[in-house]
C-alpha positions in Angstrom: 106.0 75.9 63.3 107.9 73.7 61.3 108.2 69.6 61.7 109.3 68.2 65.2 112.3 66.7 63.2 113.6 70.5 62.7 112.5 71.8 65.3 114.0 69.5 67.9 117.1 69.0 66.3 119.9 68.5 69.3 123.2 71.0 68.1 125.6 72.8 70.9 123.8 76.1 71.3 127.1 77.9 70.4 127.8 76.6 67.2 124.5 77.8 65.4 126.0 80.7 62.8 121.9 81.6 61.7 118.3 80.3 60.8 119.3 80.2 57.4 123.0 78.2 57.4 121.3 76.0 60.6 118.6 74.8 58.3 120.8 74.3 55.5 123.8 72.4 56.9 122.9 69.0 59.3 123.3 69.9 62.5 126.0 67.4 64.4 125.0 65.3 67.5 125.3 67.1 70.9 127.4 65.0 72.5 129.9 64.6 69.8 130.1 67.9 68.4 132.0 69.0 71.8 135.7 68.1 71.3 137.3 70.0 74.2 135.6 71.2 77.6 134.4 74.8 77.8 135.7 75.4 73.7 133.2 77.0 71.7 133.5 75.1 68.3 132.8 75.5 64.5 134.0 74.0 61.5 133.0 77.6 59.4 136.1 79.9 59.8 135.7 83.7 60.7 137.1 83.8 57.3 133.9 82.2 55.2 131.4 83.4 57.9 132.6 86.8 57.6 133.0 86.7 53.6 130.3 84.3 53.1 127.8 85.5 55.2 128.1 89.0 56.3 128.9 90.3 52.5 125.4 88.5 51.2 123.2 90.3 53.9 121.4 93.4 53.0 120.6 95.5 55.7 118.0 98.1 53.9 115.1 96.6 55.6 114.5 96.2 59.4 114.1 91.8 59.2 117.7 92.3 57.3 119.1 94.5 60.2 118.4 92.2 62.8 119.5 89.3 60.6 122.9 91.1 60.1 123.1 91.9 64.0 122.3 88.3 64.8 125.1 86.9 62.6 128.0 89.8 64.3 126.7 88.6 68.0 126.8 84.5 66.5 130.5 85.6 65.3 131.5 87.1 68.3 130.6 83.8 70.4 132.5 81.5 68.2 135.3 79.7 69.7 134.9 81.8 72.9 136.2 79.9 75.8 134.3 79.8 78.9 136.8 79.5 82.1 136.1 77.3 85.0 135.7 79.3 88.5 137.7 78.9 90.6 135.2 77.6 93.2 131.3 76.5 92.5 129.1 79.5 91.8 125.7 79.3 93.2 123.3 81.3 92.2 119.6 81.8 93.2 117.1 82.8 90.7 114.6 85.1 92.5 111.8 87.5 91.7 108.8 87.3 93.7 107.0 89.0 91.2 105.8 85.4 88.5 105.7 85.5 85.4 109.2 87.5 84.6 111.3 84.3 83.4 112.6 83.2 86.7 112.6 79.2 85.6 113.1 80.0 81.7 116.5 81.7 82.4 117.4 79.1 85.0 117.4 76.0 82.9 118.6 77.8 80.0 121.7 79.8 81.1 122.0 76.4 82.8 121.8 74.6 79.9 124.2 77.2 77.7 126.8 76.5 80.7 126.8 72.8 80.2 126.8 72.9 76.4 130.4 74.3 76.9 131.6 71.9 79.1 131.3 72.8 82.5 129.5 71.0 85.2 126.1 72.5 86.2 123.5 71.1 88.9 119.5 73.1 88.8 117.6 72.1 91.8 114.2 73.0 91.6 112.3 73.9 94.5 109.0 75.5 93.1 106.4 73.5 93.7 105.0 73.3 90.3 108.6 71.7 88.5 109.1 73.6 85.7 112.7 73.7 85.7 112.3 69.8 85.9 109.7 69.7 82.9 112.0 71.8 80.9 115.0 69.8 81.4 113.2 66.9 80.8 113.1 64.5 84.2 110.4 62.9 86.0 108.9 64.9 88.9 105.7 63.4 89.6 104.4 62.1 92.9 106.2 59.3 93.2 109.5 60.2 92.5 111.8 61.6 95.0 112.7 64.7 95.0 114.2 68.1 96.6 111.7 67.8 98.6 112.7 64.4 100.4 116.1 66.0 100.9 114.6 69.2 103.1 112.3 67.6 105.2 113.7 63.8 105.0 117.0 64.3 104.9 117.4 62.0 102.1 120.9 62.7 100.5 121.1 65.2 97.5 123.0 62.3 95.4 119.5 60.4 95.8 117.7 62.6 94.0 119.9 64.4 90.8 119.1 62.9 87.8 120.9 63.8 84.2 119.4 66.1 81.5 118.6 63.7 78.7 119.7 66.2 76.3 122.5 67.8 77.4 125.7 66.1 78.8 127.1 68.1 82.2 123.9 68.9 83.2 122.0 67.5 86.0 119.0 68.2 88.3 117.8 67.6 91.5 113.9 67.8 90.6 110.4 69.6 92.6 107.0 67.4 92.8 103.7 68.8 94.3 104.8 67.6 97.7 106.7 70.9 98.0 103.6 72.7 98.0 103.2 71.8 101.9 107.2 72.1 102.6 106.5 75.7 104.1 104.6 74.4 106.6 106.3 71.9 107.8 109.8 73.6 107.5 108.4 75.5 110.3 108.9 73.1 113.4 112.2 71.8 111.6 115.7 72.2 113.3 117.8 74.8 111.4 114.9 75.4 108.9 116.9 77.9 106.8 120.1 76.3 106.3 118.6 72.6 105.1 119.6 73.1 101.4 122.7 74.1 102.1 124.2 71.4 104.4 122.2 69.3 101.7 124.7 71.1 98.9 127.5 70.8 101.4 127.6 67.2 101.9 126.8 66.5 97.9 130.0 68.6 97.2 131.7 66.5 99.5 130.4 63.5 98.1 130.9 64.2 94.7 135.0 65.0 96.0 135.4 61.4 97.6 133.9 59.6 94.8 136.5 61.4 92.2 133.3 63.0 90.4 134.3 66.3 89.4 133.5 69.7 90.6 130.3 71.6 90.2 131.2 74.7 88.3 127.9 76.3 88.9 124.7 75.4 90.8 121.4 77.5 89.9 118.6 77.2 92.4 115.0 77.8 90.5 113.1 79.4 93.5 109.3 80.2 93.4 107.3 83.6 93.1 107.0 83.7 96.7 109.5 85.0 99.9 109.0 82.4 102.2 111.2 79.4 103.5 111.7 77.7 100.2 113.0 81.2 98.6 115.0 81.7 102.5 116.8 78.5 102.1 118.0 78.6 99.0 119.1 82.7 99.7 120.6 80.7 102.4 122.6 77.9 100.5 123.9 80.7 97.6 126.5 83.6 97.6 124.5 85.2 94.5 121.2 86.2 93.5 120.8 86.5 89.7 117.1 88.6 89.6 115.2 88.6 86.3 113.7 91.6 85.6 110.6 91.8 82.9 110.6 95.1 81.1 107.5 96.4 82.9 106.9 98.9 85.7 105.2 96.4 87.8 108.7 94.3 87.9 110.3 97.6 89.3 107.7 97.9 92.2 108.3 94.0 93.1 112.4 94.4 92.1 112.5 97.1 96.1 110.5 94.5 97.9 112.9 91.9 96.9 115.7 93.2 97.5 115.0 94.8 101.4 114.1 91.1 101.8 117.8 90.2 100.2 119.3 92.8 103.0 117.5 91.1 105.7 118.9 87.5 104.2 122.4 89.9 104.1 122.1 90.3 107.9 120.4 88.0 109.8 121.1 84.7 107.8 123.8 84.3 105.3 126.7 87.8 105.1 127.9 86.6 101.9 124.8 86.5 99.8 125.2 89.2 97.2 123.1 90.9 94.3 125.8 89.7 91.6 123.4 89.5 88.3 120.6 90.8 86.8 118.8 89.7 83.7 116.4 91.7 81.6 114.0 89.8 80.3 110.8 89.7 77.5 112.6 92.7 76.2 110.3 94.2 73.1 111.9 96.8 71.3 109.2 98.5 69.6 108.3 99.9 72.8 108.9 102.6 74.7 107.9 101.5 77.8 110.6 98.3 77.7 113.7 101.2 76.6 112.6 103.2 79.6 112.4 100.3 82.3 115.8 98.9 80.9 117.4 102.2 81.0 115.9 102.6 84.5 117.2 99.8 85.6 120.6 100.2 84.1 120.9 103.2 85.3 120.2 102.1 89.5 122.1 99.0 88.4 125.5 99.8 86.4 127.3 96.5 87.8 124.7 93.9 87.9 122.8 94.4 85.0 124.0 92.1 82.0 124.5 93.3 78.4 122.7 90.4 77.1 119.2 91.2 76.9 116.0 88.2 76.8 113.5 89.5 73.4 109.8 88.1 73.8 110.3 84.9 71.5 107.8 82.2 70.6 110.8 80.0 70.0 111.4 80.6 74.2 107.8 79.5 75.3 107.1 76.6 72.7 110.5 74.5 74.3 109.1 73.5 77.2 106.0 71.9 75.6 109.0 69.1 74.1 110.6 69.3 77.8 113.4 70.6 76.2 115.2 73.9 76.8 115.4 76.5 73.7 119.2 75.5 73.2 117.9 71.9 71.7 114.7 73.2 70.9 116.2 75.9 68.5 119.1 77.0 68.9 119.5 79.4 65.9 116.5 81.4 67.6 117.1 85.0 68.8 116.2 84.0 72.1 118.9 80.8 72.5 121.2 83.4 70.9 120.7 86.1 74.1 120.7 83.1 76.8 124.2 81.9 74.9 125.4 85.6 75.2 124.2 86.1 79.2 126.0 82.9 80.1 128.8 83.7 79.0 128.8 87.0 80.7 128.3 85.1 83.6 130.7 82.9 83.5 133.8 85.8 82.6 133.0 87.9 85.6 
């Protein structure tokens, strides 16, 4: 891995045009390099990217292929406008299967969404805080958290803090003291719909003080099905399911999702299967083409385009507490995030 310096360099995740013109041209400050909210921008026209770039690519080789097809997808992102919805999205993130990139693709498709200027709240409510760690805010013992807002009733407003590295984002953080929560949810008055009064009355909040609206609200759940993963099934009106390109996700993708109908009947009507996320994608398998084209196949609607490859670039961020659109953003994997968000936010 190269130096920190280069590696942590902060640029808008939409604005990268390649490893090799990212390393070559100073990448601009976050904050600054985003003129106008939810504009994609670049100073490089289609023009010189197309005539500059593209014509000095040789794809012969398979390294010069996916450099080529990298550059096309980079093209097609710039200067895409993302548009507002009309009322906040929330989404769960949910597989109870671990391990498939349930917290990765939170805080990044998170952090994509922000990077283009709309507002975006991640409250974390697995026990261990990895969505905090990524985003970079303090979840340890002392610090209050979702946590205090479920079984305190501390207000939501208490507890968000910003993401030091990208503006528009914020979080509401997990600490260990979650890992008891489930038990004493149980004896709790409307145990299932705590989260999302808690959301409620933040929305409201945020209304009277002239803040503006949430545009989306992702909800990191952990690998489990029990009252943490019920309330925040409760508290959405989607479920965005990432699946890992194995056949044991498929087993734990039916469990999940007779669970979802039961959520569906008993607790919240409007909670719907809206999204779903392949993930750790490795093309020089078979196995990954057939599970993807499985799952395409049950799933025509949901499934997104965008696909997630395995990428070291994707695992080393969170070591920085950073997500991979400020770790590195000209990285295959920030480039697939950057593409499933904005499939997101256009349907």
């Amino acid at each position: 891995m190269g130096s920190s310096e280069t590696s942590t360099q902060r640029i808008p995740p939409f604005m990268s045009l390649g490893s090799a013109r990212a390393m070559a041209t100073p990448s601009p400050n976050l904050q600054s390099a985003i003129v106008r909210p939810n504009v994609v921008e670049n100073a490089v026209s289609r023009e010189t990217l197309s005539d500059g770039v593209m014509d000095s690519i040789d794809d012969s080789s398979p390294i010069a292929r996916q450099l080529a097809n990298e550059t096309r997808r980079r093209e097609r992102l710039l200067g895409r406008e993302l548009p507002k919805p009309e009322r906040t999205r929330i989404f769960t993130v949910s597989n109870q299967k671990g391990g498939v990139g349930k917290t990765t693709t939170t805080v990044n498709i998170a952090a994509a969404l922000a990077s283009a200027g709309l507002n975006v709240l991640v409250i974390d409510i697995d026990p261990q805080g990895n969505a905090s760690t990524a985003l970079g805010i303090e979840h340890h013992a002392d610090v209050d958290s979702i946590y205090d807002v479920l079984i305190n009733d501390l207000p939501l407003k208490e507890v968000v803090a910003p993401c030091p590295d990208i503006p528009n984002l914020i979080c509401a953080p997990a600490t260990i003291h979650l890992a008891g929560a489930e038990i004493e949810l149980v004896s709790l008055v409307a145990r299932e719909q705590r989260l999302r009064r808690a959301i409620d009355v933040y929305a409201k909040e945020r209304e009277k003080n002239g803040e503006g609206r949430l545009d989306f609200i992702f909800i990191d759940c952990p690998p489990s099905l029990g009252l943490l993963t019920v309330n925040a099934f409760c508290a959405a009106s989607e479920v965005l399911i990432p699946i890992q390109c194995e056949y044991y996700a498929l087993e734990g993708l039916s469990q999940l999702l007779k669970n979802i109908e039961m959520i569906q009947k008993h607790l919240n009507a409007e909670l719907v299967v809206s999204t779903i996320l392949l993930t750790m994608y490795d093309g020089r398998t078979n196995l990954a083409a057939q599970v993807a084209s499985e799952v395409r196949q049950h799933f025509p609607q949901q499934v997104l385009s965008a696909v997630v490859p395995r990428s070291v670039r994707i695992s080393e961020a969170p070591s920085y507490q950073q997500t991979v659109m400020t770790y590195d953003p000209s990285s295959s994997g920030a480039l697939s995030y950057m593409e499933a968000a904005a499939e997101i936010a256009e349907r």
